[in-house]
C-alpha positions in Angstrom: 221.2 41.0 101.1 220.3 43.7 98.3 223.2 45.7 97.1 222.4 49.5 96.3 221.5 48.8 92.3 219.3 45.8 93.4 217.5 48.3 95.9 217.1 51.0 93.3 215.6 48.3 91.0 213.6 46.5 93.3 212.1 50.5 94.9 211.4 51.5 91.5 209.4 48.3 90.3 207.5 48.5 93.9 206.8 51.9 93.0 205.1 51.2 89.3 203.2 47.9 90.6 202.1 50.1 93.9 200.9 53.4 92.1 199.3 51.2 89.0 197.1 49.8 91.0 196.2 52.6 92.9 195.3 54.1 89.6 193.3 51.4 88.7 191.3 51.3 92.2 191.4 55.2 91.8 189.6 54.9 89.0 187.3 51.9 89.9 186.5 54.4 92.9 185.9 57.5 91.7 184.3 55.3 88.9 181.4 54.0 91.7 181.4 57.8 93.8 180.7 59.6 90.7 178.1 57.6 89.2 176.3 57.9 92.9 176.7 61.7 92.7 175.5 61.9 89.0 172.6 59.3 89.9 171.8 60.9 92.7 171.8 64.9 91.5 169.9 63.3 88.2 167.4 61.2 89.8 167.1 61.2 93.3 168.4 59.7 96.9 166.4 57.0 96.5 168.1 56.5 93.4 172.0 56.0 95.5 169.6 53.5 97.8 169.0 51.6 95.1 172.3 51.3 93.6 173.9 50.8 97.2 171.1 47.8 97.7 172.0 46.8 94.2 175.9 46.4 95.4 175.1 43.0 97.2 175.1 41.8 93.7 178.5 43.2 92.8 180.1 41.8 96.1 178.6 38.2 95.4 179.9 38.8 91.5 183.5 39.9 93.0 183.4 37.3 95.3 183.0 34.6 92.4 186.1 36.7 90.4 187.9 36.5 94.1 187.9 32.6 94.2 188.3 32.2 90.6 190.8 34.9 89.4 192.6 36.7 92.3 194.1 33.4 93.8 194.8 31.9 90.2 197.0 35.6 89.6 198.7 34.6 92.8 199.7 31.2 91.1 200.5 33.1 88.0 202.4 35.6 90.1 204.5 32.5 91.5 204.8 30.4 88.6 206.3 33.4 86.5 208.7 34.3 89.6 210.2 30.3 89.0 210.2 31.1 85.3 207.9 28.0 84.7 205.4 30.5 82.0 203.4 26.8 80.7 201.9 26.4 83.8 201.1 29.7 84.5 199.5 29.9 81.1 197.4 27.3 81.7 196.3 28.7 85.1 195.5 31.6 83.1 193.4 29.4 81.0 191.4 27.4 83.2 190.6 30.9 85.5 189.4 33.0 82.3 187.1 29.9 81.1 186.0 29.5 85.0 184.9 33.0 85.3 182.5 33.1 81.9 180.5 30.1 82.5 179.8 31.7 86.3 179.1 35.1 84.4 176.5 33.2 82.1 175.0 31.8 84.6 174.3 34.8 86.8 173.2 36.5 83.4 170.8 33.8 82.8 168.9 34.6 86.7 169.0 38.1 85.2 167.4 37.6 82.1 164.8 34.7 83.5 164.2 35.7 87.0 164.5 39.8 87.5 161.6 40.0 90.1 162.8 37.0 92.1 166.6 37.7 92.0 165.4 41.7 93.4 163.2 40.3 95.8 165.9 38.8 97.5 168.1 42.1 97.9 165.4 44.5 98.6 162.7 44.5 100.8 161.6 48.3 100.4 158.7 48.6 98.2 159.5 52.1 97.9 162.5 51.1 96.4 162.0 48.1 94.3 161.1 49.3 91.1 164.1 51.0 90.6 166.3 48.1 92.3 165.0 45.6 89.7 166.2 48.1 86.7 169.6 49.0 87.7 169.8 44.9 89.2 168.6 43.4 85.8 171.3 45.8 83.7 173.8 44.4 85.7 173.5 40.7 86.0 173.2 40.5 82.1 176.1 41.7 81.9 178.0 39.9 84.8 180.2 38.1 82.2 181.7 41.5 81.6 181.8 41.9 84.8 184.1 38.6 85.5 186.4 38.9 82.6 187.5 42.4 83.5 188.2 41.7 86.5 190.2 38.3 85.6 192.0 40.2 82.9 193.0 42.9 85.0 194.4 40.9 87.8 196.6 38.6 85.1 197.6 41.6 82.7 198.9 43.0 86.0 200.7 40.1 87.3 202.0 39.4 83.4 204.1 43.2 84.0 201.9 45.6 82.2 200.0 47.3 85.6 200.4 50.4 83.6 198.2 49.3 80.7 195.6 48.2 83.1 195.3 51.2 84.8 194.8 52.9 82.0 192.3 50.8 80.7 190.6 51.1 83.8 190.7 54.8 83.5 189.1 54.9 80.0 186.7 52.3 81.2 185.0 55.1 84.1 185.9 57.8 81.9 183.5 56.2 79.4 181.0 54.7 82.1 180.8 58.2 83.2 180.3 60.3 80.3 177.4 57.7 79.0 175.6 58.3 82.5 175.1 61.9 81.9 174.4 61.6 78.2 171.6 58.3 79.0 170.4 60.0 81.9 170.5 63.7 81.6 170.2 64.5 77.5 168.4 60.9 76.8 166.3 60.4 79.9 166.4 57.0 80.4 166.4 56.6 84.0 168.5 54.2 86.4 168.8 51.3 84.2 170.6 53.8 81.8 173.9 53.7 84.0 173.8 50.1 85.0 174.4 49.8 80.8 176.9 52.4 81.2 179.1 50.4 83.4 178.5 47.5 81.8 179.8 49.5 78.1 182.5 51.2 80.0 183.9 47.6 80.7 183.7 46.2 77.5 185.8 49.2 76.3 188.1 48.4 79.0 188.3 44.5 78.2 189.3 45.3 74.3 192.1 47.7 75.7 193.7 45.4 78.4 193.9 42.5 75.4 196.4 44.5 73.4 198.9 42.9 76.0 198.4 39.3 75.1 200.3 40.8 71.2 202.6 42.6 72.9 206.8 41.4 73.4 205.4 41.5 76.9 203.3 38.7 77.0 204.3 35.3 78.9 200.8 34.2 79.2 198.8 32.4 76.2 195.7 30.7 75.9 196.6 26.4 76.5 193.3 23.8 76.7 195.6 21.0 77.2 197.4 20.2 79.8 200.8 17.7 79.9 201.0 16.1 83.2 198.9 15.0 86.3 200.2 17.9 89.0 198.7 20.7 85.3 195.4 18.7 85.0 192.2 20.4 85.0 190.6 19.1 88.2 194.5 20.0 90.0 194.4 23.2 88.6 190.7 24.1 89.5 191.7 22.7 93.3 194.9 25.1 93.6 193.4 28.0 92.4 190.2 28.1 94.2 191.9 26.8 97.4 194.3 29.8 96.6 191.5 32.0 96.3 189.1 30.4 99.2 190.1 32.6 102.1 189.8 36.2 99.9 186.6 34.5 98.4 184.9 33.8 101.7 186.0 37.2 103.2 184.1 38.7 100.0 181.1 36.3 100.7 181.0 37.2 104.6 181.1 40.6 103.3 178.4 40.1 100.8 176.6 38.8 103.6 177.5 41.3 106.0 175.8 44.5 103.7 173.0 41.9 102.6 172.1 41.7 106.8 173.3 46.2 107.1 170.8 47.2 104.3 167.8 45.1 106.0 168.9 46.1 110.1 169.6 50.5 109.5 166.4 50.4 107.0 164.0 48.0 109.9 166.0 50.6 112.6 167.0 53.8 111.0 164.6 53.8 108.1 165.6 55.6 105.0 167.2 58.5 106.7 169.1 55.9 108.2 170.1 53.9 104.6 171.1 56.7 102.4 173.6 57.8 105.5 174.8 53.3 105.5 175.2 54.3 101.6 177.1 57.5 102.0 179.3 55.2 104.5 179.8 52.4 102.0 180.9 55.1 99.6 183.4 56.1 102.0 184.2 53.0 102.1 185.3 53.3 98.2 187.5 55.7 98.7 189.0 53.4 101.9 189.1 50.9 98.8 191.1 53.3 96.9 194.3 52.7 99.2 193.7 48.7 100.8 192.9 47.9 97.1 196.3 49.1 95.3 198.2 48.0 98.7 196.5 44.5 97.8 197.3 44.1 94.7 200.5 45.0 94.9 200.8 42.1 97.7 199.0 39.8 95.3 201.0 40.6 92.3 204.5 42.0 92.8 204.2 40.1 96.2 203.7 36.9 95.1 205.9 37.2 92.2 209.0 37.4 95.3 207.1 34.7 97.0 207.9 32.4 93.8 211.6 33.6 94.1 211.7 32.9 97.5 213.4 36.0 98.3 212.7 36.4 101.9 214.2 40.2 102.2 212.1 41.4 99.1 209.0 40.3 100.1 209.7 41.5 103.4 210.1 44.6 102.0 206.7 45.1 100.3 205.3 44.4 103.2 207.1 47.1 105.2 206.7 49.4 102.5 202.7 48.4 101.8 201.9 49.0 105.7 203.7 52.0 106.0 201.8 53.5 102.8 198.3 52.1 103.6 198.6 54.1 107.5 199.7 57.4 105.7 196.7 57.1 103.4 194.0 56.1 106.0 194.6 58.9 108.6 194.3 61.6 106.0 191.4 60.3 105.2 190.3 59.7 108.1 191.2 63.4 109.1 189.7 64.7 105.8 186.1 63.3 106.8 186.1 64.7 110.3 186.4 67.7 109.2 184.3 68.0 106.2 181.4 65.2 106.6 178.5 67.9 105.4 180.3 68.4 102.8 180.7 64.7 101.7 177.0 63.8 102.6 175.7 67.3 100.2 178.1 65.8 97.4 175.5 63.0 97.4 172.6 64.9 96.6 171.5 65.0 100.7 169.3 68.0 101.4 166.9 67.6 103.8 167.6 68.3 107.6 167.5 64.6 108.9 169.5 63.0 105.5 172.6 65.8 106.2 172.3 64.8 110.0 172.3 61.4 110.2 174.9 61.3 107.5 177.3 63.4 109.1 177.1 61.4 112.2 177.4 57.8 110.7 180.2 59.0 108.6 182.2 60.3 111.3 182.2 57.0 112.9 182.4 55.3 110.3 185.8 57.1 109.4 187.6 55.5 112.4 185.7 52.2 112.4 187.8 50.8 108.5 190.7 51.8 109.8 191.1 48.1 111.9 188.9 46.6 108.9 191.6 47.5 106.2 195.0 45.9 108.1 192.9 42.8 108.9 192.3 42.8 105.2 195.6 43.4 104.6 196.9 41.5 107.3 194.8 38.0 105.8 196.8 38.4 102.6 200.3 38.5 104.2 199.1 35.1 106.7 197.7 33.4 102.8 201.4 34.3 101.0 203.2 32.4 103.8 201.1 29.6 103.7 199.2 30.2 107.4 196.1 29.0 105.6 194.1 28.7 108.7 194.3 31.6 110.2 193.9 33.4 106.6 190.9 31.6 106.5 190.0 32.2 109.9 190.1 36.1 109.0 188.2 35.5 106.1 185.1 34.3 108.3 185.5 37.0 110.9 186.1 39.9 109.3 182.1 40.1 108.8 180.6 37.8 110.6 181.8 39.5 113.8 180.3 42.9 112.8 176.3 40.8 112.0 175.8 39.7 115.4 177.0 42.8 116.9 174.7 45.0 114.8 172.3 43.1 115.3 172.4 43.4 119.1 173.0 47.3 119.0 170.1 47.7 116.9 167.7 46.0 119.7 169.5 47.4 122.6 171.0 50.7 121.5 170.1 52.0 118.0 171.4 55.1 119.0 174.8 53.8 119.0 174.0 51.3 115.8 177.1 53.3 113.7 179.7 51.9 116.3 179.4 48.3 115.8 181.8 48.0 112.9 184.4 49.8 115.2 183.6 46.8 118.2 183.6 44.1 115.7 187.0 44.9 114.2 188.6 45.3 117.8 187.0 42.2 119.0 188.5 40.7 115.4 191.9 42.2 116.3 192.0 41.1 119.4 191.0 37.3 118.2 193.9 37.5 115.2 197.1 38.3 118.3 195.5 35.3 120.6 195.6 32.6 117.1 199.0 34.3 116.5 200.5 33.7 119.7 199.1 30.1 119.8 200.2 28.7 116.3 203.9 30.4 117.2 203.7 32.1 113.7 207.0 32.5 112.1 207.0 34.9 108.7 209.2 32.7 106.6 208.7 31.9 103.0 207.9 28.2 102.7 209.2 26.4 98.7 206.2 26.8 96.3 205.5 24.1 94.0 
């Protein structure tokens, strides 16, 4: 049992680890909203379509950082809660070299296979042209991409969440101010702010590696690993099988706006995708909250996990729910009551764009709420070791909401904007039954 110091401690480090990463998804959010709103006051809507169709790219690319660098800052997390800094140093290691060579490799379809790689995400002539220019942009640079993410994550973990929210900040502040000055005073077009995200994180990576020289640092750079249980293969096995159940939900949910884009544009047509990309947006700013509420779970979480201090970890659960609720329902609230004004901020005009915008988003408003405590909710089951049902989550979270869209869109496209709502209860619903039937006890299980 805490006594009152240990409480004052532990409230005050939850605190810095919860409202750092908030920062840091603020910033990644407002990052992505803005750039929309620039792009698509600059440009035009198409212009948001594009970079919205463009996003599947992103998700598969986070996906990839998801199964090789959130689970192995999990292990890191754990391994410096049982003081044990070697291994988690050469976790470190193996995820950092993992996620360049999968950058490379995506930058290499960028550079040799543009048309082919577009093709895939797009099938709007109307808006292929400028799909392939931001798309191209960004998968040369998907090594960027990986590292920052990876860096983030274990800079965070290592106890310097402040540094990486800052970094992040200069990192959109940057992105930002090189959109206007490429697009507006340079006229470059689209492909113009793909570069300037891909700049902002390369400023962002050269600010986050001052932690690695500072008294800070418990993580260092080790190729060579002493034992069987740190060998590379072992390593590469714990961390993606760490990782696998946040990995697939990011695949599913690659998949699951890869399947959107195509069904609103066949149903809705574009009327109908630049309201799904005003939603998506929304869902950002959804991301703003689930995202610093994660990876506080996934950092100061499994840092108590390694302890195996039952109460504390208890405790950032109670305290991550009860923040996540607050933030949700005045969001929530916020877009009900204001949805022109949101769908206008995107550069939305015309009669039937404003319409059909303010109607998806007012659904849509409701329908994350069940999406971000399953999300939340498939990080808790992973920390206790529940690896089926985490990965069981992971699955359903959006392959639930494909079939379901799919079946609205043939037999009531007037109602297509409530299937994410059905999905997620049906989800819900599925998560108590599995719950009930494995008996699930919360209690922290030894880490090795």
């Amino acid at each position: 049992m805490m006594n009152q110091v240990e409480r004052k401690v532990f409230n005050r480090d939850f605190r810095v680890f919860l409202w750092s990463s908030i920062l840091i998804a603020l910033s990644a959010c407002l990052g992505n909203v803005i750039d929309a709103i620039i792009v698509g006051n600059l440009i035009d809507a198409d212009a948001v379509s594009a970079i919205n169709i463009s996003r599947t790219m992103i998700q598969f690319m986070f996906t990839l950082n998801m199964l090789l660098a959130t689970g192995a800052g999990m292990l890191v997390g754990m391994q410096l809660g049982k003081k044990n800094p070697q291994r988690a140093s050469y976790i470190f290691t193996v995820s950092m070299s993992a996620c360049l060579v999968a950058g490379l490799v995506i930058a290499a379809f960028g550079l040799f296979f543009p048309d082919a790689s577009t093709r895939l995400l797009c099938n709007s002539e109307q808006l292929f042209e400028s799909t392939k220019a931001y798309l191209r942009v960004m998968m040369l640079g998907a090594p960027v991409y990986l590292l920052l993410w990876g860096i983030d994550t274990m800079v965070s973990v290592d106890g310097s969440p402040k540094l990486v929210s800052l970094s992040i900040f200069v990192d959109n502040a940057v992105h930002l101010i090189l959109d206007i000055v490429f697009i507006k005073c340079l006229g470059w077009g689209i492909a113009s702010s793909s570069a300037a995200t891909v700049i902002g994180h390369v400023v962002g990576i050269a600010m986050m590696a001052f932690h690695f020289y500072s008294s800070k640092n418990n993580l260092r750079l080790v190729f060579k690993c002493d034992d069987k249980e740190t060998s590379l293969f072992a390593t590469l096995k714990d961390l993606i099988s760490q990782g696998a159940p946040l990995a697939i939900a990011s695949v599913c949910l690659t998949l699951l706006l890869f399947c959107s884009n195509r069904i609103v544009v066949a149903t809705l047509g574009l009327a109908g995708i630049f309201a799904f990309s005003v939603c998506m947006y929304l869902l950002q700013i959804y991301n703003l909250f689930l995202g610093g509420v994660c990876r506080t779970l996934q950092t100061f979480g499994a840092i108590q996990v390694g302890k195996g201090d039952n109460e504390a970890f208890t405790l950032v659960q109670r305290k991550s729910f009860r923040f996540i609720t607050i933030a949700m329902v005045l969001t929530c609230l916020f877009v009900w009551i204001w949805p022109e004004l949101a769908v206008k901020t995107f550069g939305a005009n015309e009669p039937d764009l404003i319409g059909e915008g303010c109607y998806a988003l007012s659904v849509f408003a409701i329908s994350l709420i069940p999406f971000c405590y399953i999300y939340v909710i498939m990080i808790v089951y992973k920390l206790y070791n529940y690896h089926q049902i985490a990965l069981f989550i992971s699955f359903a979270l959006s392959l639930t909401v494909i079939p379901v869209l799919w079946l609205m869109s043939k037999f009531a496209p007037n109602y297509l904007w409530f299937s994410y709502l059905i999905a997620y209860i049906i989800e819900m619903l599925a998560i108590f039954i599995l719950h009930k039937k494995y008996h699930v006890k919360f209690e922290l299980k030894e880490i090795k």
